[in-house]
C-alpha positions in Angstrom: -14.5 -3.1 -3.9 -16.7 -0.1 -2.4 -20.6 -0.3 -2.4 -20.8 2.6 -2.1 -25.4 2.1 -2.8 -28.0 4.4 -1.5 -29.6 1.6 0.3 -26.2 0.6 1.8 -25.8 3.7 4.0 -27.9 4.6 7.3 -29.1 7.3 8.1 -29.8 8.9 11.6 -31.2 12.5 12.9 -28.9 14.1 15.5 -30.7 16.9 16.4 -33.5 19.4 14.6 -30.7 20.5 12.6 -28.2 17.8 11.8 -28.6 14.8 9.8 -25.8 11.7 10.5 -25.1 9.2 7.7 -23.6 5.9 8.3 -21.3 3.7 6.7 -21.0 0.8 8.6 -19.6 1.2 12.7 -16.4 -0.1 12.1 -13.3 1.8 11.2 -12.1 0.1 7.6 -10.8 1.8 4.4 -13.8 1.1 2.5 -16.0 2.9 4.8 -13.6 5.5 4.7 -13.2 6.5 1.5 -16.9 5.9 0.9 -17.1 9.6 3.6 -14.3 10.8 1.7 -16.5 10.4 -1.6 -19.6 11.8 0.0 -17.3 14.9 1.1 -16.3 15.3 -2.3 -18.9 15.3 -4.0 -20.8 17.9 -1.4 -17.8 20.2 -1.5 -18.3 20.1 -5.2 -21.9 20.2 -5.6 -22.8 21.8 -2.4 -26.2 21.4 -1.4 -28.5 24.5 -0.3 -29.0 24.9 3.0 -26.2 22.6 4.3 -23.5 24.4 7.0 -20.8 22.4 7.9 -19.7 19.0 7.3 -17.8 16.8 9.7 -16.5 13.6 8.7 -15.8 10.7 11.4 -14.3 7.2 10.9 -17.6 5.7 9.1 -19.9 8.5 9.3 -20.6 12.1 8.0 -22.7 14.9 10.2 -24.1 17.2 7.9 -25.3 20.2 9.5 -28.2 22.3 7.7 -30.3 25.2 8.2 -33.8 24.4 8.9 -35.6 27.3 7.5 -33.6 26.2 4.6 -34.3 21.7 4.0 -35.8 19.2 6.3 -34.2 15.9 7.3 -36.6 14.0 4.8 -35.8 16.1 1.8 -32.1 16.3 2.4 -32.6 12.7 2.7 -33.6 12.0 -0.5 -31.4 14.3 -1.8 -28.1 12.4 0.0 -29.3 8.9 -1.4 -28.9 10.1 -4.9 -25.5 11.7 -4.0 -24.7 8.0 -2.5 -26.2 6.5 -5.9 -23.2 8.6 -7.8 -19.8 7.6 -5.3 -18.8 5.5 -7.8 -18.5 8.2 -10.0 -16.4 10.5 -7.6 -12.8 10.6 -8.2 -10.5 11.5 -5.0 -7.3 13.2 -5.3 -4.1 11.2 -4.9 -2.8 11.1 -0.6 -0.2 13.1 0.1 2.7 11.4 2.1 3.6 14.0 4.7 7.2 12.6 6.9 6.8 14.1 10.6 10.2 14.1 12.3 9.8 12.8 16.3 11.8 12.6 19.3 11.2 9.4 21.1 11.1 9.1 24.9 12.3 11.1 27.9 10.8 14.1 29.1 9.2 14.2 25.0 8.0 10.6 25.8 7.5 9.8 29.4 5.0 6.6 28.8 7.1 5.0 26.7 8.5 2.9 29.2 5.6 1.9 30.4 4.4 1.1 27.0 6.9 -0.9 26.1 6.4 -2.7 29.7 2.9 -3.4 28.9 4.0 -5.5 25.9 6.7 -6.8 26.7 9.1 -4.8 24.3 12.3 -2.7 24.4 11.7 1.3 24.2 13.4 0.6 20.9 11.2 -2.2 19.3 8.5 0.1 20.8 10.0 3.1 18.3 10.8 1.0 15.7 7.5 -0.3 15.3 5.4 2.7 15.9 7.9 5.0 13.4 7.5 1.5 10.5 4.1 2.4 9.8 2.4 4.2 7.3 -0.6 6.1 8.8 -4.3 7.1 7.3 -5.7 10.2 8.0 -9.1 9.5 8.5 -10.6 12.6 10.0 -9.6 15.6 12.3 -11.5 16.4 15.3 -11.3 16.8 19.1 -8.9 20.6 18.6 -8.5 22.3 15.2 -5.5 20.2 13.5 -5.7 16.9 15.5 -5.3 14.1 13.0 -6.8 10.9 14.1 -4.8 8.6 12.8 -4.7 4.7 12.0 -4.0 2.0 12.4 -1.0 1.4 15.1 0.4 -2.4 14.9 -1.1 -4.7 16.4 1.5 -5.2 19.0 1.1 -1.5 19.8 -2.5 -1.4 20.5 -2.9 0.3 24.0 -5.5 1.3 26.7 -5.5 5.5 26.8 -4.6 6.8 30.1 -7.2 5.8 33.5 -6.5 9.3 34.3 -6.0 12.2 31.3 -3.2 14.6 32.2 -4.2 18.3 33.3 -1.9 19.7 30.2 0.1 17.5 27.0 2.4 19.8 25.6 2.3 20.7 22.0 3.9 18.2 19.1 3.5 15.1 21.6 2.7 12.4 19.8 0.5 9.7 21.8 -1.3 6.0 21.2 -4.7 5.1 22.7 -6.3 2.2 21.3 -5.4 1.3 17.9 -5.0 5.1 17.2 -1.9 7.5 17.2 -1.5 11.1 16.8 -0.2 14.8 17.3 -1.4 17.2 19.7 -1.4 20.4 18.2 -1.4 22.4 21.2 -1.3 22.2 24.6 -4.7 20.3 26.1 -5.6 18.1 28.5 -5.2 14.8 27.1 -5.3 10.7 27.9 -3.3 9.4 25.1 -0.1 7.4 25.8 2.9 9.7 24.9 5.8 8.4 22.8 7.7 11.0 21.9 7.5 14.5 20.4 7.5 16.8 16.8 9.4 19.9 16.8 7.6 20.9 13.6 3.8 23.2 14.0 1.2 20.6 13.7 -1.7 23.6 13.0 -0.3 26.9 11.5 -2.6 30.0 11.8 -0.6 31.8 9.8 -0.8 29.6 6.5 -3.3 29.2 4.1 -4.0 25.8 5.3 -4.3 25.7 8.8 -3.8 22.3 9.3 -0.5 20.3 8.4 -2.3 17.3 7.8 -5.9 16.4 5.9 -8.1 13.7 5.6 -7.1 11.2 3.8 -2.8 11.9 3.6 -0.6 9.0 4.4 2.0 10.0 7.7 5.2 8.4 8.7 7.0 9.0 11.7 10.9 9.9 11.4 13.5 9.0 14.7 15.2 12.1 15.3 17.7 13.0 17.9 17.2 15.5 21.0 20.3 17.5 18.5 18.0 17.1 15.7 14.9 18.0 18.0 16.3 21.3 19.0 17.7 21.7 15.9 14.4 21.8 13.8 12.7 23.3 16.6 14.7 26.5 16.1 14.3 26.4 12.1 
């Protein structure tokens, strides 16, 4: 059951022009789809003055011009948004399937995963590809997907030492997170495999394949399958 209660959430002031409001400060679905609610409802009543919005994994930044609101009126006027989440009706998840190449040059720390727990490269797949992932926010480069939560069995320190470049479509683990990289960064997540299909696509209405809150599974495929799609 949500609580989703004006007097429940926390608010905190991040800068002269940015308001933070907590639910909580651990990653759970009920503080998740309480910022999913809040988002919502903003993006449906939008609130004057407000610039951006940037949803976390319990939290929501909230941007705002201040020649426009101050933090203590956009306050009060966020606690009786919060009073109404129970009201707020989100749209059903999308499942989105995203096709991955496990290991070799598209995985090289999957060894050494699977090392680290004591597993075979395949018990290492097969767990990571048998869950169903949440979308809980995207952040860090325009289409990465944080995604949660990775088996137990799977959780995994990130990297001491973040490569210089991940290429794009590698699919990595740090912690109890997973997810794609949609281009090529530096990065410090543990790479299992890689996607052949675009993660962010620039030249589509929505630039991002995945969105906050969508369901992901992860599909074996074969380096014939790989190259296959990749040319598609």
């Amino acid at each position: 059951m949500l609580k989703p209660a004006a007097d429940e959430a926390r608010f905190q002031r991040s800068s002269d022009q940015s308001l933070l409001i907590y639910f909580g400060h651990q990653i759970s679905l009920a503080a998740h789809e309480q910022v999913r609610r809040l988002l919502r409802l903003l993006e449906i009543e939008p609130i004057a003055g407000i610039r951006n919005l940037h949803p976390a994994y319990c939290s929501l930044l909230i941007k705002f011009d201040p020649l426009k609101c101050r933090h203590e009126e956009l306050e009060q006027t966020l606690k009786r948004y919060l009073a109404r989440l129970d009201d707020v009706s989100l749209p059903h998840p999308r499942e989105v399937q995203i096709p991955v190449c496990y290991g070799g040059e598209y995985g090289p720390d999957l060894v050494d995963v699977s090392a680290m727990h004591g597993m075979t490269p395949e018990q290492v797949i097969e767990l990571h590809s048998s869950a169903t992932y949440l979308v809980y926010f995207l952040g860090f480069i325009p289409g990465f997907a944080y995604l949660g939560e990775l088996p137990e069995a799977l959780v995994t320190p990130r990297l001491a030492t973040p490569r210089r470049s991940v290429p794009p479509g590698s699919v990595g683990i740090a912690g109890s997170q997973t997810g794609v990289y949609p281009f090529a960064t530096p990065g410090g997540w543990r790479l299992l495999g890689r996607t052949p299909i675009s993660i962010f696509r620039p030249d589509r209405n929505e630039l991002s394949l995945l969105s906050i809150g969508d369901r992901v599974r992860f599909t074996p495929i074969s380096r014939e399958q790989f190259a296959s799609l990749e040319r598609a």
